[in-house]
N, C-alpha and C positions, 0 to 999 in steps of 0.2 A: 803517331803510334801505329804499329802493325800490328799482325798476327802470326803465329809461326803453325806451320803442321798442327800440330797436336791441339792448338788453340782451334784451328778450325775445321778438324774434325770432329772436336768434343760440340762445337758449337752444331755440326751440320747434323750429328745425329740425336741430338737435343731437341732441332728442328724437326727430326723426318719421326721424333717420338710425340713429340706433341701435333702432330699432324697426324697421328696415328696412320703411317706409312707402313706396309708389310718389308721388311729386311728381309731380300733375299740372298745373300751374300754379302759377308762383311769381313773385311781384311784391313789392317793397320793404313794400306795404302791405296785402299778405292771402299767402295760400299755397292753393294747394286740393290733397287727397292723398288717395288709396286708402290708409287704414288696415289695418295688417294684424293679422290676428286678438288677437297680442298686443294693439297698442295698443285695438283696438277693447274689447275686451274688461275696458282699464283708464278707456276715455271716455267708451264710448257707456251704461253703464248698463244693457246688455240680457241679465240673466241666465237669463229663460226663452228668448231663443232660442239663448243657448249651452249651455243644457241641452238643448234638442230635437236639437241637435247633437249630441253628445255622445250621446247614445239613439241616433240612426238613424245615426251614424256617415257624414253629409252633410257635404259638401264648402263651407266656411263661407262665405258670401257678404259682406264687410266691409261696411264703410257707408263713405259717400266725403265729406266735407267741408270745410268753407273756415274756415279760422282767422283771422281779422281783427288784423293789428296795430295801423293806422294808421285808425278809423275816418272821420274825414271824409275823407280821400284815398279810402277807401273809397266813398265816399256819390257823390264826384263820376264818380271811374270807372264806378260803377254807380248809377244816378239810381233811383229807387222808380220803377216803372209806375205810369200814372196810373189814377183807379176806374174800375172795369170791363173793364180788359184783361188783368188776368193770368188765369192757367190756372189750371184745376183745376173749381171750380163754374162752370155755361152757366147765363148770363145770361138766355136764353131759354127755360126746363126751369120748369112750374110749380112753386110751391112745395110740398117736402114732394115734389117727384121729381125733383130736380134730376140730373142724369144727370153723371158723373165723367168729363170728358176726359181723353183720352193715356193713361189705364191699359189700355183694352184686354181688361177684365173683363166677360165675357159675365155678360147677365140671365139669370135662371132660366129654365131651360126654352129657350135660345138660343143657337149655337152661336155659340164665339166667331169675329169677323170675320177677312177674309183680311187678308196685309200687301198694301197696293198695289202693281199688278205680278204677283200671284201669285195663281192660284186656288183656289177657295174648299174648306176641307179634307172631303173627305167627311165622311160618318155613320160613324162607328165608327175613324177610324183618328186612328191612335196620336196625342199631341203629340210636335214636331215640338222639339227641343233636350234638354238636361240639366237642369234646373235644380231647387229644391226645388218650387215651386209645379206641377211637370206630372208629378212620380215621385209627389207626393202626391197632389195635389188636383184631377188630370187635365185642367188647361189651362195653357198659355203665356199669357201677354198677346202679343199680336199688335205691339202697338208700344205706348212710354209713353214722359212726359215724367218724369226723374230727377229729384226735390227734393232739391238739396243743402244738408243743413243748414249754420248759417252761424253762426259764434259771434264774438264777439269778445273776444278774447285780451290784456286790458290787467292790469296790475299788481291786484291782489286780484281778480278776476274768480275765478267757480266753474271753467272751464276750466282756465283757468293752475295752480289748486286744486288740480287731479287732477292736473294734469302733474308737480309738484312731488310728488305723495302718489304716484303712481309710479314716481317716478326716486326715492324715500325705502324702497319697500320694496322696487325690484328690485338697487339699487344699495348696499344694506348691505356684500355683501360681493361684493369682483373677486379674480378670478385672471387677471393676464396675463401677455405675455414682450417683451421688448425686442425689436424687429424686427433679425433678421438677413441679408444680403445679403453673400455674399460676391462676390468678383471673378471667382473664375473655380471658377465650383460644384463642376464636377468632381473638381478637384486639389484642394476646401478642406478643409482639417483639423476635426474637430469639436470646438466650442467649450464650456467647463464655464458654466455659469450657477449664481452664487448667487441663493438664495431669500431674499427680504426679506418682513419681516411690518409691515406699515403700518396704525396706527389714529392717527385723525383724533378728536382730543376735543375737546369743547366744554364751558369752565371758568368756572363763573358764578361771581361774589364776591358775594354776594344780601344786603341790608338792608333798610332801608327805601330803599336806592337799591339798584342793581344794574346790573351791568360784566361784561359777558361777551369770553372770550378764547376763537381757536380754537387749535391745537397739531395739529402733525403732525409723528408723531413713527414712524422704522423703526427696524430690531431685525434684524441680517444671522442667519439661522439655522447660518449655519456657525460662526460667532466667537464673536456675543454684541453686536457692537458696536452700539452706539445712535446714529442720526441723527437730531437737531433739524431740523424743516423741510424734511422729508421731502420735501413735494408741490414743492419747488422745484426736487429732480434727477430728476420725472416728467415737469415739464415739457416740457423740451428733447427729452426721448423719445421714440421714435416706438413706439408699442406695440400688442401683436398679441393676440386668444386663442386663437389654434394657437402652438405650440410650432415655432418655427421648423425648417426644416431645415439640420443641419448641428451641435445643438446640443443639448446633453443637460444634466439640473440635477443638479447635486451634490448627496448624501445629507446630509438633514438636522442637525446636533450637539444642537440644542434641541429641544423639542419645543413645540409651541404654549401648552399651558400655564403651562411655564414662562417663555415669551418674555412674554407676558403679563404674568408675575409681576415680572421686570425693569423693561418697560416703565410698569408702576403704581409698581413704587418709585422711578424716575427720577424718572416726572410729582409724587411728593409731595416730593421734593426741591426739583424747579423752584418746586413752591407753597409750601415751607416757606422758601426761600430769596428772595421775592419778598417786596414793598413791602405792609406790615402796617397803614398809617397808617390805612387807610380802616376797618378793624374798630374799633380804637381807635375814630375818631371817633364809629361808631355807636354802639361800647359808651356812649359816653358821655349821647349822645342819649337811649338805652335807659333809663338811671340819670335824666335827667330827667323822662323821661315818664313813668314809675314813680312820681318824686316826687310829680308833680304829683297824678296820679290818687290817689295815696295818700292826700294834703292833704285830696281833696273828699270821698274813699269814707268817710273815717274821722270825719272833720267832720260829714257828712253820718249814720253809725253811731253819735254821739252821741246825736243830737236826733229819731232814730227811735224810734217805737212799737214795744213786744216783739214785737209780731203782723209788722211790716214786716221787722226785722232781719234774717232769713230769704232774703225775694226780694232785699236788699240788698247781703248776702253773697257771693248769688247770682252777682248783676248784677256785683260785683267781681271775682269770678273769672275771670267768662269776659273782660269786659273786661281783666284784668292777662294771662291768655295772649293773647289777640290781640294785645298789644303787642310781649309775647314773640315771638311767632311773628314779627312787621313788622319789628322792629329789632335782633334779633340777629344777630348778625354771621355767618355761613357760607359754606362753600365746598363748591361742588355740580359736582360731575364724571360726565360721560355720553361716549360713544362716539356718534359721529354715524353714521361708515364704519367701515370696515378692507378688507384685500388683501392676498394675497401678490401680490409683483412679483421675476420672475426678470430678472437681470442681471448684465450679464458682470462678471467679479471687478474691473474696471479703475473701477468705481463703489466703490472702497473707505474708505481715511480719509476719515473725517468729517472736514468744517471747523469 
């Protein structure tokens, strides 16, 4: 299964909203955003400087970026400079001193320059803003040109990687509430909410083929009662992580452990109660492939040398469990999510 364009844009600015990322530009065919620490700190790779943060207790600087969905729509929007005009190394700086435009980084021994329009700052006084570079290292840059890095955001791409390896470890487990608004706040009565416990599994049938299913399945903590397809009545939901006003959750009857315990004896129901034909068939393959190897290994243990029989026996071993391991028929059950989700009791029978 892929993704195309549209899949994973909807999905990237889903991410940079729930990361509460500032959108500085956003086009059908790229995006650019002030990262904020969370996400920086899941993208950009840079653990010694959120250590030096983290020491001197500075005020973190994100890095700002452009996510490429649509690269040749990209390419056209922005065309590559032709040789010799972009920024950064002068063209005219002997080699081996080439001098760094738009940083704004004094040489040794040289005060840094003024900004144009303003003059030039004494001997000895202070730099002139907040930032890490003038609390530490005693200069501002005067003026610079921003390099925004620039990635491209397609289906297996290393980006896309991490964005997925993000929303994988921060999204294990939610707690949310159904959004409430009543009509007229004042006068509204306060409303009970039950707590639902939702995990989402992921059910492989593993052979030498393999079929995986997903399953989402809640568990009301007041009752007991179990719903199939869970993610279907979150849909329609409008959901919040503050506890709305006006709205309080009824005391639990389960406890998590045991909703859990429910929850797994259901899910081995559903798998005992489901379509068997495909193990059969592998069993069966198993029982050939077996034969065959048997045929040669044993054939082959006749007409061997005492001295060989050994590595022979060897070599059949490991080969009859690798077979074993490829064509035995199993059923491999993992949690992908889970959540509690509160809502109002009127989400009750199951269909």
């Amino acid at each position: 299964m892929t993704m195309n364009t549209e899949q994973i844009r909807s999905f990237v600015m889903r991410y940079l909203e729930a990361e509460q990322c500032d959108i500085l530009e956003k086009h059908p065919a790229y995006v650019t955003v002030k990262l904020s620490p969370s996400a920086d700190r899941d993208l950009t790779n840079r653990p010694y400087y959120w250590s030096f943060v983290e020491r001197t207790g500075a005020a973190p600087e994100t890095m700002t970026c452009t996510f490429i969905f649509d690269p040749e729509a990209y390419r056209e929007l922005h065309p590559p400079q032709a040789a010799g005009t972009q920024t950064g190394i002068s063209a005219a700086a002997p080699p081996g001193l080439a001098s760094i435009q738009g940083t704004g980084a004094p040489v040794m021994g040289q005060q840094a320059p003024a900004a144009p329009g303003m003059p030039p700052q004494a001997p000895g006084t202070p730099p002139q803003g907040d930032s890490i570079l003038g609390r530490y290292f005693g200069f501002v840059p005067t003026s610079f040109t921003a390099r925004i890095p620039r990635d491209e955001v397609t289906y297996g791409s290393r980006r896309l990687e991490q964005m997925f390896e993000s929303v994988r470890t921060k999204g294990r487990f939610v707690r949310m509430f159904e959004h409430y608004a009543p009509d007229q706040p004042r006068n509204a009565a306060t409303v009970p909410y039950d707590t639902w416990l939702a995990v989402n599994y992921k059910i492989e049938y593993a052979c030498d083929l393999k079929r995986s299913e997903l399953l989402s399945l809640g568990i009301r903590l007041q009752t007991g009662e179990i719903r199939d397809r869970f993610h279907e009545l979150l849909l329609a939901k409008k959901l919040t992580p503050r506890l709305p006003a006006h709205v309080y959750v009824t005391p639990d009857r389960i406890t998590l452990p045991r909703a859990v315990l429910f929850l797994e004896e259901h899910l081995e129901r559903k798998v005992a109660a489901s379509d068997h034909r495909w193990a059969q068939e592998a069993q069966y393959r198993l029982s050939d492939e077996l034969a065959r190897m048997a045929d040669y290994y044993e054939s082959l243990l006749k007409s061997a040398e005492p001295e060989q029989r050994i590595d022979i026996e060897t070599q059949y071993g490991n080969r009859r469990n690798e077979i074993e391991r490829q064509y035995r028929p199993r059923v491999q059950v993992s949690v992908i999510n889970c959540g509690l989700f509160h809502l109002p009791p009127a989400n009750g029978p199951s269909s």
